[in-house]
C-alpha positions as CSV (number, residue, x, y, z in Angstrom):
1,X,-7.9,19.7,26.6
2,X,-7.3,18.4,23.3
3,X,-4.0,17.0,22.4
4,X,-1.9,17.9,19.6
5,X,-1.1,15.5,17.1
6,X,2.8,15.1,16.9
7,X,3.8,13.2,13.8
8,X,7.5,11.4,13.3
9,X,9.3,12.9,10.7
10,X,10.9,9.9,9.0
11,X,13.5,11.5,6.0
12,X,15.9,10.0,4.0
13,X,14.4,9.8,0.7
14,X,15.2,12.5,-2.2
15,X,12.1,12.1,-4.5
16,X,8.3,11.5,-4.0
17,X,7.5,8.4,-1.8
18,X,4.8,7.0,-3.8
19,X,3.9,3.8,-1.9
20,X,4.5,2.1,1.7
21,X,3.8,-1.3,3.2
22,X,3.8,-2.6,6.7
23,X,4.7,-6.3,7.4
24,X,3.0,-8.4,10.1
25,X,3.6,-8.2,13.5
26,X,6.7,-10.5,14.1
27,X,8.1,-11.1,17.9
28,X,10.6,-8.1,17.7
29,X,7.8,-5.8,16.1
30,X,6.8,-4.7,12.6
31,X,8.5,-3.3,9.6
32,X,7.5,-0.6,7.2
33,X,8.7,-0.5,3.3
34,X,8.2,3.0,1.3
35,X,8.9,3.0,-2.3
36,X,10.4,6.3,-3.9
37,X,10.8,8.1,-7.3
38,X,14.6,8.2,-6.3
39,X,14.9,4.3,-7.2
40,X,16.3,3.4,-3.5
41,X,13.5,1.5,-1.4
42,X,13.8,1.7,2.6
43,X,13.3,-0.5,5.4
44,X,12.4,0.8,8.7
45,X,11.1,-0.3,12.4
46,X,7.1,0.0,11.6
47,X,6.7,2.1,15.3
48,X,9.3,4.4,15.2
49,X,10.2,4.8,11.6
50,X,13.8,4.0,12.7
51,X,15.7,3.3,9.3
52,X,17.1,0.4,9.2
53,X,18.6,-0.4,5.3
54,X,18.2,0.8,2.0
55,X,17.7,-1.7,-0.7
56,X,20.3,-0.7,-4.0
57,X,19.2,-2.0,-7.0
58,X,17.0,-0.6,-9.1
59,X,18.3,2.1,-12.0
60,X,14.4,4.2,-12.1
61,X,11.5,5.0,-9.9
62,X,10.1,2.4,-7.5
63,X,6.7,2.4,-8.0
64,X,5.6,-0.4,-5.9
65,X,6.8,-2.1,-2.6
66,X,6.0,-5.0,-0.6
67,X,7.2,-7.1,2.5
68,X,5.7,-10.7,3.0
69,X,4.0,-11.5,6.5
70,X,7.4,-12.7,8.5
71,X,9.3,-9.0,7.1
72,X,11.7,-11.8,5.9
73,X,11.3,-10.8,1.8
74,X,10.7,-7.8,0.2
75,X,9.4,-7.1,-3.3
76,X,9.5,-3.5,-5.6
77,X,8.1,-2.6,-8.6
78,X,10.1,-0.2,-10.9
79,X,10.6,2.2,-13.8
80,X,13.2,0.1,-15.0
81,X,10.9,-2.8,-16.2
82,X,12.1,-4.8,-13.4
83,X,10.3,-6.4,-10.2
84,X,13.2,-7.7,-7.7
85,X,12.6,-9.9,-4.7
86,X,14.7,-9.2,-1.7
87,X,16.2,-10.8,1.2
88,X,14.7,-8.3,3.9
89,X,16.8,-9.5,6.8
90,X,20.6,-8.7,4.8
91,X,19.2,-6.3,2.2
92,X,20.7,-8.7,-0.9
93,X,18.8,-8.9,-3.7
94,X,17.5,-12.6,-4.3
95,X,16.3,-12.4,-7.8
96,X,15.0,-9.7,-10.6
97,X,12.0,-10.5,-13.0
98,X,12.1,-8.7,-16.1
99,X,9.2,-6.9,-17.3
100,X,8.4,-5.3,-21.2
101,X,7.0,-2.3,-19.4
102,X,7.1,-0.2,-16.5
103,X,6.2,-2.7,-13.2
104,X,3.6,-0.6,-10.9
105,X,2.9,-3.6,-8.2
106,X,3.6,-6.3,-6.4
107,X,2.2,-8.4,-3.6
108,X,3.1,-11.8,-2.0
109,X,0.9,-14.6,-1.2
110,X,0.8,-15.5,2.3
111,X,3.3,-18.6,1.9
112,X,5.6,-15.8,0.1
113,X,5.9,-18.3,-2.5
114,X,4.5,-17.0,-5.2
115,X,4.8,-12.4,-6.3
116,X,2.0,-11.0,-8.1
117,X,3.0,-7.9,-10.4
118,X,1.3,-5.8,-12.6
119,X,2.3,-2.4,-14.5
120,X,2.0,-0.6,-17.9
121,X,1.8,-3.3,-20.2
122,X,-1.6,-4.2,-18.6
123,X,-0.8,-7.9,-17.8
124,X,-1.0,-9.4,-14.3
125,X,2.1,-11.8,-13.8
126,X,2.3,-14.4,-11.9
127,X,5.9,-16.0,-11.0
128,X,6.9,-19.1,-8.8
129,X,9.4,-18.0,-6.7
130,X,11.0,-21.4,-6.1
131,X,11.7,-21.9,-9.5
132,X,12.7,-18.0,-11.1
133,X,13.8,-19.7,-14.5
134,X,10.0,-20.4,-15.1
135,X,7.9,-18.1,-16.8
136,X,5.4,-16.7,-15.5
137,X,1.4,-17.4,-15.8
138,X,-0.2,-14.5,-16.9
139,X,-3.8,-13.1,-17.0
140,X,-4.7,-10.7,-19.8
141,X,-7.8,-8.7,-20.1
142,X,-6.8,-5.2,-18.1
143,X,-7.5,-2.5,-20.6
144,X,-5.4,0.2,-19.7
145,X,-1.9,0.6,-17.5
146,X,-2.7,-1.6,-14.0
147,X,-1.9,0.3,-11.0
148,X,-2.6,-2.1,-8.3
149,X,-2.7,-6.0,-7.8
150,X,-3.4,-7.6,-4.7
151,X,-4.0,-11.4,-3.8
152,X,-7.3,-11.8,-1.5
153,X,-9.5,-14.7,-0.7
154,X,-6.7,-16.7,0.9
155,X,-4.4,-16.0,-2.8
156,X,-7.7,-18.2,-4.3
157,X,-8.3,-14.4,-5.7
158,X,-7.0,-11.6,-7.1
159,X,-7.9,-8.1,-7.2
160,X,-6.6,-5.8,-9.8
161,X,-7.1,-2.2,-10.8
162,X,-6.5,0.0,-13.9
163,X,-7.2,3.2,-14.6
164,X,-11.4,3.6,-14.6
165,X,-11.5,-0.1,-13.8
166,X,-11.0,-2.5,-10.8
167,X,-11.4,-6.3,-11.7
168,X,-11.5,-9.9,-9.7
169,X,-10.0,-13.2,-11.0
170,X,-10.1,-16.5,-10.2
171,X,-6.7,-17.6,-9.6
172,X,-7.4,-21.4,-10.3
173,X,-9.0,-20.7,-13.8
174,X,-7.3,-17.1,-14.5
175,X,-10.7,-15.8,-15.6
176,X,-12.2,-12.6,-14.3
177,X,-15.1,-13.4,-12.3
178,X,-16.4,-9.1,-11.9
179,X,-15.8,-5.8,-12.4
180,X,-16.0,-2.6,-11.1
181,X,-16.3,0.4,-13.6
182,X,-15.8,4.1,-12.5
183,X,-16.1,7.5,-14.6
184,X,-13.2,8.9,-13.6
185,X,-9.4,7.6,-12.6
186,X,-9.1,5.1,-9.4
187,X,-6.2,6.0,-7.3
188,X,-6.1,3.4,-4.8
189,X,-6.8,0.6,-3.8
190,X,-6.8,-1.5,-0.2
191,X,-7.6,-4.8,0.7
192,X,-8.7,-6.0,4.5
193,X,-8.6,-9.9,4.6
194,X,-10.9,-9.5,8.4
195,X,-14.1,-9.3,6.8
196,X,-13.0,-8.7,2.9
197,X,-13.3,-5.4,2.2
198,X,-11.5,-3.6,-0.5
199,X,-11.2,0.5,-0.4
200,X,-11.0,2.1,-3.3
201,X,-10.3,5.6,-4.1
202,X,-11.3,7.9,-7.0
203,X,-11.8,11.6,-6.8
204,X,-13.0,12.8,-3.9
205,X,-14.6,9.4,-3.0
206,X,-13.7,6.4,-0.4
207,X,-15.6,3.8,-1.3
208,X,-16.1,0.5,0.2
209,X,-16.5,-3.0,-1.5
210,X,-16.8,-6.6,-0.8
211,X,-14.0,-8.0,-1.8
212,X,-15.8,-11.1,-2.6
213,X,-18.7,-9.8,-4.7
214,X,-17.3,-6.4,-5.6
215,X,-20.7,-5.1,-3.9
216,X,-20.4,-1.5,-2.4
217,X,-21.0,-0.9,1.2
218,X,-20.9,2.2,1.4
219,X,-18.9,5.2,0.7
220,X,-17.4,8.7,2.0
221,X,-16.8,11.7,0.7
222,X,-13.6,14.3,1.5
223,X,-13.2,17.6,0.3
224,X,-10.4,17.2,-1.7
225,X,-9.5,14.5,-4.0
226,X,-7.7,11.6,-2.6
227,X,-4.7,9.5,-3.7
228,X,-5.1,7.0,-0.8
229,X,-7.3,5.7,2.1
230,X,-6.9,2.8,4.7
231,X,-9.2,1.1,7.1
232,X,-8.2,0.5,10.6
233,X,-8.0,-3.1,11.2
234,X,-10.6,-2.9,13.8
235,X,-12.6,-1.1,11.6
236,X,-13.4,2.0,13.6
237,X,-11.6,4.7,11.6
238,X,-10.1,5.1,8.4
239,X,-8.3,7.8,7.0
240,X,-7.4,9.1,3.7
241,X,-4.8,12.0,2.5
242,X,-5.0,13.7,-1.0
243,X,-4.5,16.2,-2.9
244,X,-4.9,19.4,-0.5
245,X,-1.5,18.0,1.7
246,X,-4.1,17.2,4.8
247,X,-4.8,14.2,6.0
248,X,-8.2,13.3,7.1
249,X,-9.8,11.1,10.1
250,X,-13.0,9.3,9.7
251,X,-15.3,7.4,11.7
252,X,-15.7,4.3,9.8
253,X,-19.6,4.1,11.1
254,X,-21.3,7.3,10.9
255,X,-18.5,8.5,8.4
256,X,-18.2,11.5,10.8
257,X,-15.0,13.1,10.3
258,X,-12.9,13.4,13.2
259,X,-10.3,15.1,12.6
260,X,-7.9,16.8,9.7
261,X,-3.8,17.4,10.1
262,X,-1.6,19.2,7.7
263,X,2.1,18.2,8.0
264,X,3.5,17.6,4.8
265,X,4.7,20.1,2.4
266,X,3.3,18.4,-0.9
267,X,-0.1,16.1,-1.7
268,X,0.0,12.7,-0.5
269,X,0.3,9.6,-2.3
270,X,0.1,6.7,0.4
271,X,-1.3,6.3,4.0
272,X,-1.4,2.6,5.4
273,X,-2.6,1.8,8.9
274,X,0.2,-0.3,11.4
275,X,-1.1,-4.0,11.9
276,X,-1.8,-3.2,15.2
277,X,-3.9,-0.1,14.0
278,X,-1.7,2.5,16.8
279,X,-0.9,4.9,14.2
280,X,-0.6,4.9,10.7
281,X,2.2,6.4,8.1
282,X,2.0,8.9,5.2
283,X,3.9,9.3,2.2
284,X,4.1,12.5,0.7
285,X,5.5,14.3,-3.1
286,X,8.3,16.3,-0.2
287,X,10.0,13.3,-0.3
288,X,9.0,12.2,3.4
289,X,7.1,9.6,5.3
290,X,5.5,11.0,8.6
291,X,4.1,8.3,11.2
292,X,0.9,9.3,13.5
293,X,-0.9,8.4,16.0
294,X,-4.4,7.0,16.1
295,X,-5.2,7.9,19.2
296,X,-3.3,11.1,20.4
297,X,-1.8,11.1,23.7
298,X,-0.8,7.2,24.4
299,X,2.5,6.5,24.8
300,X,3.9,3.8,22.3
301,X,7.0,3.9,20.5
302,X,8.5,7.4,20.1
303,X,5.7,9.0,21.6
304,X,6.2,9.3,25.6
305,X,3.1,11.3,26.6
306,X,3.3,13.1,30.0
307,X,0.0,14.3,31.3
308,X,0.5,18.0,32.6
């Protein structure tokens, strides 16, 4: 018999949640970020979507949220022309960077020692943590508002993408190296370090890049268009939710699809696989963040599964 899919029901939030990370897998588990139109980012337990703070800060939309490897600092991108870096572990805010236009992104190298944003005012920004006075290096050449910016390549990269455009840069020489252009408006974008593939999103399409060379490897499409897609860190399945309020199931080899739920009550901005690929966590326009399994029927964190 097949089993029924049971997502967690994670509320809190009063506006769209328009972006979520996941941390690493630390020794006491793994941590999940959303950002929200409401302005008040949330921390929870990565498994169980138990909250566990609310970072208070920010006076507009967050856009953009991030936690470094260790779940020891967090970083949000607002309305409010502000990034701000956060002690994760006591929810204080360690330092705001002030932006000229709305801040869409950010992302951490792996030694957390340097943020990467991006937003409206098309420049990618590059700031030195350990000294926040500085100003920060930045890399021009984005012609349109950038959505998403992510280090890759061991941070000897970055990826970036605009509107109709997704571009790669040398970090070293702050050049672009390649581009990417689409005919219509990219809505996503992911990047897997095992392997470096990037997944973008446009339309109805999931495609996949090298993240290296920008060269596709292939590419999926769903039947409605798509805001976001991830890849399941052992590359078996990915899944991708949209427009339609479903979220869809794929087999990442024969681009089968395996599987479709509906469970939110609005279309979906964000889905993000766990590090350790058990379930993965949707953010939706009602306002709510829903965690599900990959594999229905094991029992892992809030999910005891009694056989009948």
């Amino acid at each position: 018999m097949a089993m029924r899919q049971t997502p967690l029901t994670c509320s809190g939030h009063t506006r769209p949640v328009v972006d979520l990370a996941f941390s690493g897998i630390m020794p006491y588990g793994y941590f999940l970020i959303s950002a929200c139109k409401d302005g008040k980012p949330m921390l929870r337990q990565g498994d169980t979507g138990d909250w566990i703070g609310t970072f208070l800060g920010h006076k507009g939309a967050v856009w953009g949220a991030t936690l470094n490897k260790d779940a020891t600092k967090a970083a949000t991108a607002a309305a409010d022309f502000t990034a701000k870096v956060w002690d994760a572990v006591s929810g204080d805010e360690l330092m705001t960077l002030a932006h000229k236009h709305i801040v869409k992104t950010v992302d951490f190298t792996q030694d957390s020692n340097y943020l990467l944003t991006g937003g409206q005012d098309k420049l990618l920004r590059i700031y030195d943590l350990n000294k926040p006075e500085a100003e920060p290096k930045e890399i021009s050449g984005h012609t349109s508002g950038i959505k998403k910016a992510l280090w890759c390549s061991e941070d000897k990269q970055i990826l970036s993408a605009d509107d109709k455009t997704v571009r790669l840069w040398d970090h070293a020489t702050m050049t672009e190296v390649k581009s990417l252009s689409f005919n219509m408006s990219v809505s996503s974008m992911e990047y897997i370090p095992e392997g470096e593939i990037l997944v973008i999103t446009y339309g109805r399409s999931i495609a996949f890049h090298s993240a290296v060379s920008l060269d596709p490897i292939k590419s999926f499409e769903a039947p409605a268009p798509i805001n976001s897609a991830s890849l399941h860190p052992e590359k078996e399945f990915l899944v991708a939710g949209g427009e339609d309020f479903k979220l869809y199931k794929y087999d990442y080899n024969s681009g089968e699809e395996l599987e479709s739920y509906k469970g939110h009550f609005g279309p979906i901005h964000c889905v993000r696989f766990s590090p350790d690929g058990e379930l993965y966590a949707s953010g939706s326009e009602d306002g709510t963040l829903r965690l599900w399994q990959t594999v229905v029927g094991k029992t892992y964190g809030l999910w005891k599964c009694v056989l009948p």
